[in-house]
C-alpha positions as CSV (number, residue, x, y, z in Angstrom):
1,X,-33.5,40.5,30.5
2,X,-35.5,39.1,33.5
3,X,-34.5,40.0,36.6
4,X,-33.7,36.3,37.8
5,X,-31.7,36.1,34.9
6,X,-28.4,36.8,36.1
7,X,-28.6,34.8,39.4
8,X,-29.4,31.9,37.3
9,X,-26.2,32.2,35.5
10,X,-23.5,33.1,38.1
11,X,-25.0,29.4,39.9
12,X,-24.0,27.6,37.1
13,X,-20.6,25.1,37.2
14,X,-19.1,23.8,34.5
15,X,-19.1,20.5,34.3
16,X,-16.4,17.8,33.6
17,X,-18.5,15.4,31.3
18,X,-18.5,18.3,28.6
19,X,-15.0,17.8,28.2
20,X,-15.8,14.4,26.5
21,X,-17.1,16.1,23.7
22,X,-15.5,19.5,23.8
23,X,-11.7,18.4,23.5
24,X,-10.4,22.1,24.2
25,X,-12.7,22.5,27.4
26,X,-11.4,22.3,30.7
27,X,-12.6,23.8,34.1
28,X,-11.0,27.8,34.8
29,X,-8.6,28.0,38.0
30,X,-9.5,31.4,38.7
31,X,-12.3,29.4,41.6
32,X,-15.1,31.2,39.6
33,X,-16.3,27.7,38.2
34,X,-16.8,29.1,34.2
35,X,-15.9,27.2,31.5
36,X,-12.5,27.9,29.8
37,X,-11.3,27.1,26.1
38,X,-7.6,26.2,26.2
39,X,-7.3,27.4,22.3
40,X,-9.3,30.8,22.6
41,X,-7.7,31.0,26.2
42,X,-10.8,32.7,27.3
43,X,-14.0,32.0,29.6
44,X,-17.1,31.3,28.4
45,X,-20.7,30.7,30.9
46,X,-21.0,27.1,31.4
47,X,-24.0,26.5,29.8
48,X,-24.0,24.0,26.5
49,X,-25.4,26.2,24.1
50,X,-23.0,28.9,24.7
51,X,-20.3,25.9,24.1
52,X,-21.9,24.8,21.0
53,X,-22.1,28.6,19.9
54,X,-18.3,29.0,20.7
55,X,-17.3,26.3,18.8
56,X,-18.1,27.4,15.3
57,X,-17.2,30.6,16.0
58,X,-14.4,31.9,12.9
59,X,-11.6,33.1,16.9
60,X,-12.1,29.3,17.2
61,X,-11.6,27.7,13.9
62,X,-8.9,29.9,13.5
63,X,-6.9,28.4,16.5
64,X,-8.1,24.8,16.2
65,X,-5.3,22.9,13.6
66,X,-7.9,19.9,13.1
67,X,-10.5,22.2,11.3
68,X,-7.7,23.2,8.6
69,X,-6.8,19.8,7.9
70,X,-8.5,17.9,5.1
71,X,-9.8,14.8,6.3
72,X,-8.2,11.6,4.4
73,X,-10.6,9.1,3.1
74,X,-10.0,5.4,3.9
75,X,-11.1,2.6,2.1
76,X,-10.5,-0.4,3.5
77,X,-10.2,-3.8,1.5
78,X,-10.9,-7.2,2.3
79,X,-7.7,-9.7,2.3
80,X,-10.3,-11.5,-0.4
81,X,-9.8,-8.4,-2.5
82,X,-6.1,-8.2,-1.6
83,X,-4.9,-11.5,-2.8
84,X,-6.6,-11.2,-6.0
85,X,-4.9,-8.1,-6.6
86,X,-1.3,-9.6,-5.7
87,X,-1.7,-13.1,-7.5
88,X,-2.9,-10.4,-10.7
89,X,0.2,-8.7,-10.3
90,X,2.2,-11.5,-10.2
91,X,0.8,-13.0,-13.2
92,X,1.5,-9.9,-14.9
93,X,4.9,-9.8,-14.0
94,X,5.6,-13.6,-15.0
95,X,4.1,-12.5,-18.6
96,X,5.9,-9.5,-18.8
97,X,9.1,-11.4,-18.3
98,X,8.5,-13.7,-20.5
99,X,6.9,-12.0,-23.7
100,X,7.8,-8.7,-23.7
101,X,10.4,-5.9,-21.8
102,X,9.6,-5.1,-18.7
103,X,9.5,-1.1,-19.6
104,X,6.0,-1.7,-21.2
105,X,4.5,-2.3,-18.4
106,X,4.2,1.3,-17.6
107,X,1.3,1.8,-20.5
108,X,0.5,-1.8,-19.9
109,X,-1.2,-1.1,-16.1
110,X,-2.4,2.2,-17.3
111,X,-4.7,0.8,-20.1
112,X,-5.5,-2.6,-17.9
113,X,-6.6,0.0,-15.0
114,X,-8.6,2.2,-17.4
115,X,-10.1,0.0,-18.7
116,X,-10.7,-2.4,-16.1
117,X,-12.9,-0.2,-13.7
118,X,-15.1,-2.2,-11.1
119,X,-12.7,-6.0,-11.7
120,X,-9.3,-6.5,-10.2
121,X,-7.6,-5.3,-13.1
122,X,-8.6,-1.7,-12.0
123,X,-7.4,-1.7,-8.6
124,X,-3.5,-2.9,-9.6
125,X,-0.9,-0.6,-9.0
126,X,2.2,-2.3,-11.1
127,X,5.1,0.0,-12.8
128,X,8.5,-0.7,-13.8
129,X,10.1,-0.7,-10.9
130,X,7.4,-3.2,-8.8
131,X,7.4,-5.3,-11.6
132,X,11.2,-5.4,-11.5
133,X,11.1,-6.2,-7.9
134,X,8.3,-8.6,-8.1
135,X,10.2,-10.8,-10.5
136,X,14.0,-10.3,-8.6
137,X,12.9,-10.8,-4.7
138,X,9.2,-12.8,-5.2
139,X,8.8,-15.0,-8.8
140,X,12.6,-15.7,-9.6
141,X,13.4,-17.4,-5.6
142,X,10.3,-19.5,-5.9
143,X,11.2,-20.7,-9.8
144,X,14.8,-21.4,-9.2
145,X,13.7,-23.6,-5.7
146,X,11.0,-25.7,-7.5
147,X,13.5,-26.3,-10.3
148,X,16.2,-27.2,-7.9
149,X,13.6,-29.7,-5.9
150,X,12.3,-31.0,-9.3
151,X,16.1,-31.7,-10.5
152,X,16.6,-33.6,-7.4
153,X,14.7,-37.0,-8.6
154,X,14.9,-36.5,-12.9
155,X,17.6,-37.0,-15.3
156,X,18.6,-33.8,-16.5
157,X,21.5,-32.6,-19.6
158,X,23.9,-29.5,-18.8
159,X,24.3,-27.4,-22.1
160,X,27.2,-25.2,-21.4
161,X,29.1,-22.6,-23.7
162,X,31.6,-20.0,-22.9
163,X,31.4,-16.3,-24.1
164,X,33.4,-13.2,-24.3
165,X,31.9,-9.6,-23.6
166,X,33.2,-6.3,-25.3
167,X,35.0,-5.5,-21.8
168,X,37.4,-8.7,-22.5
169,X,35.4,-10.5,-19.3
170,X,34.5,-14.3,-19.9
171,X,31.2,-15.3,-18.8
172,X,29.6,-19.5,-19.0
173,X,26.0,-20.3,-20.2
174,X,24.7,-22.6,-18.5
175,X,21.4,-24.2,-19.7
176,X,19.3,-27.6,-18.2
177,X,17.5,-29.6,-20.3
178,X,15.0,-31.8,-18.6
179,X,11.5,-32.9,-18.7
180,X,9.8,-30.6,-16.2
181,X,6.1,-30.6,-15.8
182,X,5.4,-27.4,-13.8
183,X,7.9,-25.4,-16.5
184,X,5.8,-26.8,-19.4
185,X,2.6,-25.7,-17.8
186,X,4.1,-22.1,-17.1
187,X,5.6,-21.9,-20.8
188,X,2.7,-23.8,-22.1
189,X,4.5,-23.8,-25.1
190,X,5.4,-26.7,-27.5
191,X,4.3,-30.0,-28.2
192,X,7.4,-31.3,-27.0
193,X,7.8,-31.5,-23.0
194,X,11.3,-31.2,-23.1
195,X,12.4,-27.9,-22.1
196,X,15.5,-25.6,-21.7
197,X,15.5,-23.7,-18.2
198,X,18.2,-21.3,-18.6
199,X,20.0,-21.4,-15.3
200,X,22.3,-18.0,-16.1
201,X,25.7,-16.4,-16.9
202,X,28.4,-16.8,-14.5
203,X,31.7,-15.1,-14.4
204,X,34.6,-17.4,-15.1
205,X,37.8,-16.2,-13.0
């Protein structure tokens, strides 16, 4: 080692801008101006390759919690991408509802995702219990308001009929028969635009 060598180093002083990139650095309060790592708790020569050296070191992984974490990938989507995928799951739901129970759609989303890689099929993520919820809080609200607003301005005929469950409780039918447009496009059933909307059971007191 030269004989300069020595001198050089006790001059040195760490310096605050390595902090920036060293998150565990900070200055020693023992007045000797060395570098100290706050993990390690120990002093290192305040020069950057001893810093860079110090930081790969196995005492320093050890103590640092980030380096043991696994590092989460996230893939961000456009709201483009987003709306597809809702006004798909939506649709889903509406058919599910309407064609089929509801517990299928468990192998139902399975097979559309499989098989669906790279479209918006493949990126749903619709079981039972979303579906359930999609057609309780989201599709059955907005169905039962347009039907209310279309009823407003259109004759319309009340089939009613009374029932009687196994529990001895009396329940009413109630269906509406009217010409509604956006019902026949949803259905998009029959020749005939007259349809039944069946408006639900209600507990007769």
């Amino acid at each position: 080692m030269p004989k300069w060598k020595p001198s050089y180093d006790s001059n040195r002083k760490c310096n605050i801008g390595w902090e920036k990139t060293f998150v565990c650095l900070s200055k020693s309060t023992d007045g000797l101006n060395l570098a100290y790592c706050k993990l390690c708790r120990c002093t290192i020569v305040p020069r950057l390759s001893n810093l860079t050296k110090h930081e790969v070191t196995e005492k320093h992984r050890k103590n640092n919690p980030s380096s043991s974490q696994k590092t989460l990938s996230v893939i961000k989507r456009s709201s483009k991408t987003d709306d597809k995928i809702k006004t798909a799951e939506l649709q889903i739901a509406v058919s599910m509802s309407c064609h089929s129970a509801i517990r299928t759609i468990d192998h139902m989303s399975e097979i559309m995702v499989a098989h669906g890689i790279g479209s918006t099929l493949g990126q749903i993520k619709l079981h039972r219990t979303k579906c359930i919820a999609l057609i309780k809080n989201v599709i059955s609200p907005e169905i039962k308001s347009d039907l209310i607003q279309d009823l407003q301005n259109k004759k319309y005929t009340l089939i009613v009929d009374e029932s009687t469950d196994v529990s001895t409780q009396k329940y009413l039918c109630i269906l509406v028969r009217s010409n509604c447009q956006w019902l026949y496009r949803i259905t998009m059933g029959t020749t005939n635009k007259r349809n039944l909307g069946f408006r639900g059971f209600d507990e007769v007191q």
